[in-house]
N, C-alpha and C positions, 0 to 999 in steps of 0.2 A: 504494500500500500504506500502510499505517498504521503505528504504531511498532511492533508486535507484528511484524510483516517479512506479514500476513495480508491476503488482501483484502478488504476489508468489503463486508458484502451490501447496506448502503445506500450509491451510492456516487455520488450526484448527485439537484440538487432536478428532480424531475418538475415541478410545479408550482404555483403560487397557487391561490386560490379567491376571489372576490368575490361574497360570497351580495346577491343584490338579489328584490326584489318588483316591479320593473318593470324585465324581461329586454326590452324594446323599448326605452325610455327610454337603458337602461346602455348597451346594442351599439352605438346611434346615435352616443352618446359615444365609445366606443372608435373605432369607425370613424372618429370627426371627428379623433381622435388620432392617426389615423394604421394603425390595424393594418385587415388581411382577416382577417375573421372564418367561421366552419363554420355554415354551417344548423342550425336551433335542432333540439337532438336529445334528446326525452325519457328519463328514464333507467327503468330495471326492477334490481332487487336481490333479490339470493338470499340467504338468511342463512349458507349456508355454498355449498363449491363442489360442482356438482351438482344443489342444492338448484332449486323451481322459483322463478320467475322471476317478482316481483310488481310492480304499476306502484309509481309513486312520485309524491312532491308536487313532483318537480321537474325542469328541464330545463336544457340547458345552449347556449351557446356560443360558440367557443374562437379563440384567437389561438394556432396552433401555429408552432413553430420548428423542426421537425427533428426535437430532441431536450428543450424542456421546451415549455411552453407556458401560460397563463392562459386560467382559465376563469372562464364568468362565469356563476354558476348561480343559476336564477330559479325560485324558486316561484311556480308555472304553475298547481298544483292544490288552493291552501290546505287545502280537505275530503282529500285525494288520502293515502294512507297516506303515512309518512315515518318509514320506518325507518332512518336517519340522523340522525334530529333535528334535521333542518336549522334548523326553526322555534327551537328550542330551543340551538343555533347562533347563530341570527343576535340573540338574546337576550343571551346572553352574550358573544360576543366583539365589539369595536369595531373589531376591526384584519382582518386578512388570517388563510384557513389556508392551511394548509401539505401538502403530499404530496408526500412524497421518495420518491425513487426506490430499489428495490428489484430484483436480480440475484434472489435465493435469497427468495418470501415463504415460504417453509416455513423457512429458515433464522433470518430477520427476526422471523418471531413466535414462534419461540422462543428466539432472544438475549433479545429483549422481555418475552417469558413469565417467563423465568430473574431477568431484572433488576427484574420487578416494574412495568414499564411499562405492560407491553399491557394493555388494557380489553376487546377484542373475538376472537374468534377469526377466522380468513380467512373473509372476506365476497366474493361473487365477484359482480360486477358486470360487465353487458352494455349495451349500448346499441345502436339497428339507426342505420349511419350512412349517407348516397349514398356512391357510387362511379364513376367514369366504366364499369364496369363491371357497374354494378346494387347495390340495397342490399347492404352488407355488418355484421357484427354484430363490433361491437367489444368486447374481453372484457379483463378484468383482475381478479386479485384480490387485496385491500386486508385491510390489518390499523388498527382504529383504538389510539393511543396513551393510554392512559389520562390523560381528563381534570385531574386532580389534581393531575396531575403538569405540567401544560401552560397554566397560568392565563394567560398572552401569548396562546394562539390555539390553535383546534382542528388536530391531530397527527396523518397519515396516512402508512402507508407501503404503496406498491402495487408489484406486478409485473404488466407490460403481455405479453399475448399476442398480441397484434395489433398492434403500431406502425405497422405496412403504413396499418390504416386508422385511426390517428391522427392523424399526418402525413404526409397525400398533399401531393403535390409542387405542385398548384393551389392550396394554402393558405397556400405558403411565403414569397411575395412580398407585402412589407405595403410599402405606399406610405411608411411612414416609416423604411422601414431595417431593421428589428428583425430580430434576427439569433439570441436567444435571452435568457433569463435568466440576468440577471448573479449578482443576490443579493436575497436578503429582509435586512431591519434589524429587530433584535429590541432594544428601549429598555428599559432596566430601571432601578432603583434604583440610584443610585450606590452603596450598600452591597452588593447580591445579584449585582455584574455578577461577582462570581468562582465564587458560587452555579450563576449559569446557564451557566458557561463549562463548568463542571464536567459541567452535566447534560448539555449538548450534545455534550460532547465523549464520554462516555457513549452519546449516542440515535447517534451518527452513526459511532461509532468511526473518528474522525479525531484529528488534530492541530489544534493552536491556533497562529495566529501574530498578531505586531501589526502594526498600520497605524493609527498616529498613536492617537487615542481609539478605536479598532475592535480587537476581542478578534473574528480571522476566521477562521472553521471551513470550510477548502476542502475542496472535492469533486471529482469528476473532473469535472463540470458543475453550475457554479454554488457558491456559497459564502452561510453564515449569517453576520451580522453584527452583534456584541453590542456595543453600546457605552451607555453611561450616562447616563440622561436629561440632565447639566450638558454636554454633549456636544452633544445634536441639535439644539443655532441653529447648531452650523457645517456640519453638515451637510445640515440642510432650513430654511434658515435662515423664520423668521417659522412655523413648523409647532408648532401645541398640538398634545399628546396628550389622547387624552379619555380614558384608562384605563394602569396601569403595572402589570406589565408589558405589553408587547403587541408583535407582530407588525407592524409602525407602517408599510410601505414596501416595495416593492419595486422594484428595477431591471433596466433594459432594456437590453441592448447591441444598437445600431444601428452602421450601419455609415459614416454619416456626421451626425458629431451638429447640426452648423450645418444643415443640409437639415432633419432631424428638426426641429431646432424654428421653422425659417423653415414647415415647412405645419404646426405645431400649434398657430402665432400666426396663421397665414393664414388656417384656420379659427375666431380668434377666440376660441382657449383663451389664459389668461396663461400664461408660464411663468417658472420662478425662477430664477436661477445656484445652482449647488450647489459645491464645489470638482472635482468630477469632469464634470462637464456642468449638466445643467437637472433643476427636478422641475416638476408637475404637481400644482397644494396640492387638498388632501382633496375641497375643497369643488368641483372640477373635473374631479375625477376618480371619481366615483361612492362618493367615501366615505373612500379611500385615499388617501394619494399615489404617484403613478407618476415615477420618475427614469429619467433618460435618460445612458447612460456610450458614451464610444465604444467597440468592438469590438475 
């Protein structure tokens, strides 16, 4: 619950995004890093729920956990309509987005509405996935966060009706451990980290605690992570940012972290000390960096 004694409709991160234009290229890398990946799964978008079902410029796929998951989405179709603006996405942002998870999206997009946040009304999204049982169509529907307001990285919040076929249980096992998403790190200006502590705590209706330079907005799965650009050599130590604010990082809880990075050096990836485990610098990891914490 939150300070209000109320539960909030967002109440854990769903998951990253790593927009790439060589979805073969990125997957190989993640694989080499250690995660099982989903079969590349085109997507279709409805503009509202009900609405029909149009293709897309894009496809995805995913490193699921159970309960969050990374996805790695590739524009497959540059001509291909792209009513998300993906194109227009990976223009603007240099870091990671974001899509947290949502209990109530009828509730979510109008806290959102109310607060001035939201930018899209509920957009309902399918995609047809295998199944050891035959195709099945996985469904959710998303509210996008208004841009303006989210200059760090593009802002989603979804409610999943299918998790069944999100996280089948054949995808759960990654050679390197992973066991779920720990947190995203959001770098800001040493001046605005009380600015976005403020808005976050706001999009998320949660509470703020500290950990050392980290201003940490927990969830019931997963936590955001604000701390101040004079801040991030100790926690990805040698790590530029190429834009402030931004979305700069994500981590992974594995379940044994000396394993995890004995095969991500085995295959020949570097990896770095962090004070919580290891990262995975930008230039290794298809643009991002990926940190590794124990479970």
């Amino acid at each position: 619950m939150n300070a209000s004694g109320t539960t909030p409709d967002i109440d854990y991160i769903d998951h990253t995004v790593l927009i790439t234009t060589d979805l073969a290229a990125t997957s190989a890398r993640y694989e080499a890093l250690g995660f099982t990946l989903s079969p590349i799964s085109p997507h279709l978008l409805a503009e509202r729920p009900g609405g029909p079902l149009l293709p897309t410029c894009t496809a995805n796929r995913c490193a699921y956990f159970g309960q969050s998951f990374i996805e790695l989405l590739g524009v497959v179709d540059p001509a291909a309509p792209d009513p998300w603006g993906v194109h227009q996405l990976r223009e603007t942002y240099r870091g990671l987005l974001m899509t947290l998870g949502s209990s109530d999206i009828q509730a979510t997009a109008h806290r959102l509405r109310t607060a001035g946040l939201a930018s899209t009304g509920i957009r309902a999204l399918e995609r047809e996935v295998p199944t050891p049982e035959g195709p099945r169509t996985v469904r959710a529907d998303s509210v996008r966060i208004d841009p303006v307001h989210t200059p760090e990285g593009a802002l989603q919040a979804t409610q999943h009706f299918t998790p069944q076929y999100v996280h089948q249980p054949h995808y759960l096992n990654h050679p390197n451990g992973a066991v779920g998403l720990h947190s995203v790190l959001l770098v800001v200006p040493d001046d605005e980290v009380d600015t976005h502590e403020e808005h976050y705590a706001q999009l998320l209706d949660t509470d703020v605690w500290f950990e050392g330079p980290k201003h940490v907005l927990p969830l019931r799965h997963g936590q955001v992570e604000i701390v101040p650009q004079s801040a991030l050599d100790d926690l990805l130590p040698g790590h530029t940012l190429p834009a402030l604010p931004l979305l700069a990082a994500h981590t992974i809880a594995v379940t044994d972290l000396a394993a995890a990075r004995k095969l991500i050096e085995t295959n020949e990836i570097p990896t770095h000390a962090t004070p919580d485990g290891f990262y995975v610098a930008a230039q290794d990891a298809c643009g991002v960096p990926l940190a590794f914490t124990q479970s």
